[in-house]
C-alpha positions as CSV (number, residue, x, y, z in Angstrom):
1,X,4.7,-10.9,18.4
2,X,7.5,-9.8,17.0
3,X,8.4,-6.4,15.8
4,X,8.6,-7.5,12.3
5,X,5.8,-9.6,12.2
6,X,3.8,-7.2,13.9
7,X,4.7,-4.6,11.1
8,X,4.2,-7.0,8.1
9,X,0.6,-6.6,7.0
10,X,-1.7,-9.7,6.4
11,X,-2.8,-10.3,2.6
12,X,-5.5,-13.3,3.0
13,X,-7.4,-14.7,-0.2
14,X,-10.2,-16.8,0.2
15,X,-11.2,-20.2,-0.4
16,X,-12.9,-21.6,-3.3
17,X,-16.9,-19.9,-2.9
18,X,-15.9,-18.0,0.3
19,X,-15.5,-14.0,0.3
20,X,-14.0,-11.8,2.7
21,X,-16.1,-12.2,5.7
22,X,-15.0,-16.0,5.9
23,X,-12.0,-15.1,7.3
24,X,-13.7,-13.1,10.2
25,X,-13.3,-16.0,12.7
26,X,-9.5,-16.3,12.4
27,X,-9.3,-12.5,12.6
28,X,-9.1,-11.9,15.6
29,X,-6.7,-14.3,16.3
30,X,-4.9,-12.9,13.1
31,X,-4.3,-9.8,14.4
32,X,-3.2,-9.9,17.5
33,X,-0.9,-7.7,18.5
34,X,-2.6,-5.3,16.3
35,X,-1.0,-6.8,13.3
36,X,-2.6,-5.1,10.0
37,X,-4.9,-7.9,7.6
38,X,-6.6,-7.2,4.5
39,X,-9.2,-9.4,2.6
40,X,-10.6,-8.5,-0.8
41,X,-13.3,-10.3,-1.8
42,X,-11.6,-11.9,-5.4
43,X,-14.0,-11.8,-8.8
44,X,-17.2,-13.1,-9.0
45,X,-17.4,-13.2,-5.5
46,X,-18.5,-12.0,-1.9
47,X,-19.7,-8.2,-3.2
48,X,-18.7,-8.5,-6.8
49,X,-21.0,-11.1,-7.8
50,X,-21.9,-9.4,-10.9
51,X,-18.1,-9.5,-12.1
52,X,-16.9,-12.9,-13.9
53,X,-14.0,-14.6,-12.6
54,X,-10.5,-14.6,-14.1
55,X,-7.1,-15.3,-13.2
56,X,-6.2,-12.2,-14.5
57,X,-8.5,-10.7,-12.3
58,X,-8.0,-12.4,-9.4
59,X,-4.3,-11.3,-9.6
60,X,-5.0,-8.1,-10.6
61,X,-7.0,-7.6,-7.1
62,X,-4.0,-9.0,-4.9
63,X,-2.1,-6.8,-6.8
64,X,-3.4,-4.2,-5.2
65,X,-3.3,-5.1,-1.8
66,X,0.9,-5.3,-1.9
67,X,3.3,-2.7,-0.9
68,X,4.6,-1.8,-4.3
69,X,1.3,-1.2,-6.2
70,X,0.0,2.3,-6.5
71,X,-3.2,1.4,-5.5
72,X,-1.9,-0.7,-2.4
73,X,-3.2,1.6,-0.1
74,X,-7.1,2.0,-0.8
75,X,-6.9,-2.2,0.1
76,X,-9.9,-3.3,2.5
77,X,-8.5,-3.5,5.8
78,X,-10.0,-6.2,7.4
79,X,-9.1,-5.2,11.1
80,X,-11.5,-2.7,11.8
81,X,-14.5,-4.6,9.1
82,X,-17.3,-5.8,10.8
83,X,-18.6,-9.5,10.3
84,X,-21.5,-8.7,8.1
85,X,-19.8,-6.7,5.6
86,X,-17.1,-4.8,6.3
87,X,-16.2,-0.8,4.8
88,X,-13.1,0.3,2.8
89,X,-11.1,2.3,4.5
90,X,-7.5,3.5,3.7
91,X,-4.4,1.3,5.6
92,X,-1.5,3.3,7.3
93,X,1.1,1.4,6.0
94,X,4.5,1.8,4.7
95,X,4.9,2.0,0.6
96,X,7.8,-0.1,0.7
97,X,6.7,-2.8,3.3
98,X,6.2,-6.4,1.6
99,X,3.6,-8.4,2.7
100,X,2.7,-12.1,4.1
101,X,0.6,-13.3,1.9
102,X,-2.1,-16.4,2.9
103,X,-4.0,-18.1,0.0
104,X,-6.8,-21.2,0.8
105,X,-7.4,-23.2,-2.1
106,X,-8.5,-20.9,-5.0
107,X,-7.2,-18.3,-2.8
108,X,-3.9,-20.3,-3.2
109,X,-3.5,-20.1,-6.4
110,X,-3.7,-16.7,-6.9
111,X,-1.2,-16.1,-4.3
112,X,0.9,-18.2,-5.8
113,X,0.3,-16.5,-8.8
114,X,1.3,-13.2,-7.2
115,X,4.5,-14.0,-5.4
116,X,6.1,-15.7,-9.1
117,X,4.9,-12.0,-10.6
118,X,5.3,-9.8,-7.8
119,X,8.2,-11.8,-5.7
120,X,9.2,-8.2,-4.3
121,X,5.9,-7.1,-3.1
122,X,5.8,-10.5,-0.9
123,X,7.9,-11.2,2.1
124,X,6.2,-14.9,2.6
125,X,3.7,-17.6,0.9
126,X,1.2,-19.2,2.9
127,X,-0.9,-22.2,0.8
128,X,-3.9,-23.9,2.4
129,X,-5.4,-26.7,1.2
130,X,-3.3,-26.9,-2.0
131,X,-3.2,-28.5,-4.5
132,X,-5.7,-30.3,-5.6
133,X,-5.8,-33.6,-7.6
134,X,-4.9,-33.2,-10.9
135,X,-5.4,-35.3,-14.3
136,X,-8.5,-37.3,-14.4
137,X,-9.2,-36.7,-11.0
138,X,-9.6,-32.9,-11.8
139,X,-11.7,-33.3,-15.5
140,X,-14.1,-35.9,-13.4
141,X,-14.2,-33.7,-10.4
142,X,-15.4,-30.6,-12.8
143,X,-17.5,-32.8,-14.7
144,X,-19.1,-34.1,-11.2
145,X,-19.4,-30.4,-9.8
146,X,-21.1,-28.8,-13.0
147,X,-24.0,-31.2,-12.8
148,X,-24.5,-31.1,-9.5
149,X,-24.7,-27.5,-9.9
150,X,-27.6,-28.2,-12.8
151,X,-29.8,-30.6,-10.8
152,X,-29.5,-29.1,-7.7
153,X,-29.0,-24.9,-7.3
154,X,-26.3,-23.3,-6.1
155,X,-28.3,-22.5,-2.8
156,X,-28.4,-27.0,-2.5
157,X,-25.2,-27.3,-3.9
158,X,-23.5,-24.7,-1.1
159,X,-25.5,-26.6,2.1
160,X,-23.8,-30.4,0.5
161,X,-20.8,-28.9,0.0
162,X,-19.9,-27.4,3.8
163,X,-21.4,-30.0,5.3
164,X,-19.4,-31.8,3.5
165,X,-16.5,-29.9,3.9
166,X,-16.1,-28.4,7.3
167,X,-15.4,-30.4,10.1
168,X,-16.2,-27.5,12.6
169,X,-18.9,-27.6,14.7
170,X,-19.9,-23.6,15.1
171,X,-23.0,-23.3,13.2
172,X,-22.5,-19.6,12.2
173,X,-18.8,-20.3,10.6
174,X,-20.6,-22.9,8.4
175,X,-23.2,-20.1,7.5
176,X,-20.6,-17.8,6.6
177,X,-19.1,-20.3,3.5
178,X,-22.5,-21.5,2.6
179,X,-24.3,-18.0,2.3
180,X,-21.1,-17.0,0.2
181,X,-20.7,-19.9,-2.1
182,X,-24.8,-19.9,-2.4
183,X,-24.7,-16.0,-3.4
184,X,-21.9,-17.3,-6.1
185,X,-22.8,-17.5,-9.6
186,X,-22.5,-21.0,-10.7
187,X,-20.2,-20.2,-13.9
188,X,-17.6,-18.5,-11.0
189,X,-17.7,-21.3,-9.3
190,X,-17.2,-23.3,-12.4
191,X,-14.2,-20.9,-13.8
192,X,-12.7,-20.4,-10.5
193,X,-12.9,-24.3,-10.1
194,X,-11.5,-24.7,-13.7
195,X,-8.5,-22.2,-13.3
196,X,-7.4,-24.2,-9.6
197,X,-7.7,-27.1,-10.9
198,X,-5.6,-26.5,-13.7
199,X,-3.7,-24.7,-11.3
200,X,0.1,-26.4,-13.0
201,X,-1.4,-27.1,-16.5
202,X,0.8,-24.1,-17.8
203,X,4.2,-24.2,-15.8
204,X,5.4,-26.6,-13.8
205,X,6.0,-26.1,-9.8
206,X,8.9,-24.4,-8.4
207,X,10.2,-21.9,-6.0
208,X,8.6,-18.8,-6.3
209,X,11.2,-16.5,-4.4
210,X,9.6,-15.8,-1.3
211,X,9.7,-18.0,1.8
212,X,7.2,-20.4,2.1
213,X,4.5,-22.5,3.7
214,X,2.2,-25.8,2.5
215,X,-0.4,-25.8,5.4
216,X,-3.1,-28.5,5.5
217,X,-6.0,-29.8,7.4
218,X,-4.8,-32.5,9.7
219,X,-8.6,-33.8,8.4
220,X,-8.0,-32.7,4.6
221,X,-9.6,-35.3,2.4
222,X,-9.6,-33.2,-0.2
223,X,-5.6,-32.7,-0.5
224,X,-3.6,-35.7,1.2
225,X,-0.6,-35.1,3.0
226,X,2.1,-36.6,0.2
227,X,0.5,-34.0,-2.3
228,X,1.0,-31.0,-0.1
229,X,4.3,-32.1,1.1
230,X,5.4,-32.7,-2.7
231,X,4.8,-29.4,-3.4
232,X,6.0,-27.7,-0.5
233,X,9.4,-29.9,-1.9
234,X,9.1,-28.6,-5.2
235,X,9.1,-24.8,-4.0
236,X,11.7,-25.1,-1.7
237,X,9.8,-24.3,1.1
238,X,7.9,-25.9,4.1
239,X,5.0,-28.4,5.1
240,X,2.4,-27.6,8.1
241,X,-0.3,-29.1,9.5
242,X,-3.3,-27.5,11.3
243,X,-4.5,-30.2,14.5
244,X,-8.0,-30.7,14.3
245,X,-8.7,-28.8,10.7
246,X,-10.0,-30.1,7.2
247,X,-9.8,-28.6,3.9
248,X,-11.1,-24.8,5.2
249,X,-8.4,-24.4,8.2
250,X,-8.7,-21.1,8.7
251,X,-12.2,-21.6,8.9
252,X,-12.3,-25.3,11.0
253,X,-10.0,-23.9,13.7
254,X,-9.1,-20.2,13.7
255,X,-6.4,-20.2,16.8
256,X,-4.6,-23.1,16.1
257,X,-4.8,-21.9,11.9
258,X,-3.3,-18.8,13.3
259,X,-0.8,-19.9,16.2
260,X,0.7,-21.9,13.0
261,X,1.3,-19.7,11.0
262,X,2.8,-16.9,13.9
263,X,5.1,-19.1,14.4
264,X,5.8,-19.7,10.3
265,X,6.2,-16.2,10.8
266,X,8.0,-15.7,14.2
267,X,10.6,-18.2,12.5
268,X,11.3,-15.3,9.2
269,X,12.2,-12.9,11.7
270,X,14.6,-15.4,14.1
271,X,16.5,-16.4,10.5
272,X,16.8,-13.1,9.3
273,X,18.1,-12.3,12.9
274,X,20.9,-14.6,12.8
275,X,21.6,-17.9,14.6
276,X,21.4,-16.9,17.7
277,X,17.8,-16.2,17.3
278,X,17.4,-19.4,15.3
279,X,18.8,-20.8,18.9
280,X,16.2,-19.2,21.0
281,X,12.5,-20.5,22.3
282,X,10.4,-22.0,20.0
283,X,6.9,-20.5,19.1
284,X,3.7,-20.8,20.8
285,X,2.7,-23.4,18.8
286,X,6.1,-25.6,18.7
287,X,7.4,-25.0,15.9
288,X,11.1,-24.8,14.8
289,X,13.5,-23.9,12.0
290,X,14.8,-27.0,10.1
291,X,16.5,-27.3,6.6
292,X,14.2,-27.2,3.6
293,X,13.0,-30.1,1.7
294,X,15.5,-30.6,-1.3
295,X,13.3,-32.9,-4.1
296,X,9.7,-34.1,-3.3
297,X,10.9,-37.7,-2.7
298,X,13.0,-36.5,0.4
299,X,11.3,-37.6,4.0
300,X,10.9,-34.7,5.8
301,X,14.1,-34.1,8.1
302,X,11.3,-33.1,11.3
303,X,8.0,-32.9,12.1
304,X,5.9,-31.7,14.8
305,X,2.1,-31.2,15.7
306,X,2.3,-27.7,13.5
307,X,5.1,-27.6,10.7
308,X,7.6,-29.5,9.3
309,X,10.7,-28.1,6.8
């Protein structure tokens, strides 16, 4: 790992339902190197169950994971968190140190949300399994979700929707989304549903100033692959794929989730270096530097197994 990489810390928001100890799995391939990674657990979920869920809120809380905000340093810090629930602690790192943020699908939205507010406090944008379907699609697919929720429970609800969902086969990552999204009240997951959903209802998409990343499922059939590379066009920035993955990446396949996004990262740090860096080996996971997509309708100019510009 690089240098800067290495001293860039981690900002991960969870998926839709999920909390902070759904990211555990991809941790330890997160960190490597001993790279720094915080996850808070957004309203209404994980440990703040009792909270409702906002936008507002849910920015609010990145907020305060981010170099520039004077709370930044009381963030979780993930790295040294057990599974089951892991303590606060403070995190050693430097006041004026941006960070890479990584958002999966409601977890997307607030990042996005956070790098158009806070574009100074974020050296890159990762967004997984975004965006969802919009127009009908979304009003049918709230419609769908809130009765489901009525007849069934959360608890039956949760079970459907990961087996549903997840394509991996480990039976204790599976645990780790359903026990969270079962613990979730239903009117969070119903706002926090609403709010991504409507995700471009208020302004349209563009670049939000930092570098960034569209990473999807390979598996995704919850956001196709024109939709994500759309909107990676649209904000200037860049279109991956995670082999073997469905809508929950980080959660489906940990390494390979991770070995896409060091290189995402690796490739920052060989641009800002100049082009001989650009020149030099490709990452681990085969990825290289290639121009950006200009307007949605543009074919991509590249593509491999991990990430495409």
């Amino acid at each position: 790992m690089s240098p800067a990489t290495s001293a860039t810390s981690l900002l991960l928001l969870h998926t839709w339902g999920g909390d902070a100890r759904t990211w555990a799995p991809a941790l330890r391939f997160l960190r490597a190197g001993g790279r720094a990674a915080e996850a808070p657990d957004l309203p209404g979920h994980g440990d703040r169950t009792a909270e409702p869920f906002t936008l507002a809120g849910a920015l609010e809380t990145a907020s305060a994971h981010t170099a520039d905000h004077p709370i930044g340093h009381l963030a979780n810090h993930l790295a040294d968190r057990p599974a089951d629930r892991p303590a606060d602690r403070p995190v050693d790192r430097p006041a004026d140190r941006p960070v890479d943020v990584v958002g999966s699908g409601l977890g997307a939205l607030v990042a996005l949300a956070l790098a158009r507010q806070r574009p100074g406090s974020v050296r890159s944008l990762t967004l997984v399994g975004f965006p969802p379907a919009g127009g009908p699609a979304a009003a049918g697919r709230l419609a769908e979700t809130e009765e489901r929720l009525r007849r069934a429970g959360t608890a039956a609800f949760a079970r459907s929707y990961v087996d549903g969902t997840l394509r991996g086969p480990d039976p204790a990552r599976r645990e780790l989304l359903r026990r969270s999204m079962a613990a979730t009240r239903p009117q969070t997951l119903l706002d926090s549903l609403r709010a991504t959903l409507g995700w471009a209802d208020d302004e349209p998409p563009r670049p939000p100033g930092p570098p960034c990343l569209v990473l999807r499922g390979a598996y995704d059939e919850r956001v196709g692959a024109d939709a994500a590379r759309t909107l990676a066009g649209q904000l200037g920035g860049a279109y991956g794929v995670v082999p073997g993955a469905g809508h929950v990446a980080y959660l489906d396949e940990p390494e390979a989730f991770a070995a896409v996004l060091a290189d995402f990262h690796h490739g920052l740090d060989r641009a800002a270096a100049g082009p001989a860096a650009v020149a030099g080996p490709a990452g681990r996971s085969g990825t290289e530097p290639v121009p950006p997509v200009r307007h949605s309708s543009d074919p991509p100019t590249r593509r491999s197994p991990s990430a495409e510009r």
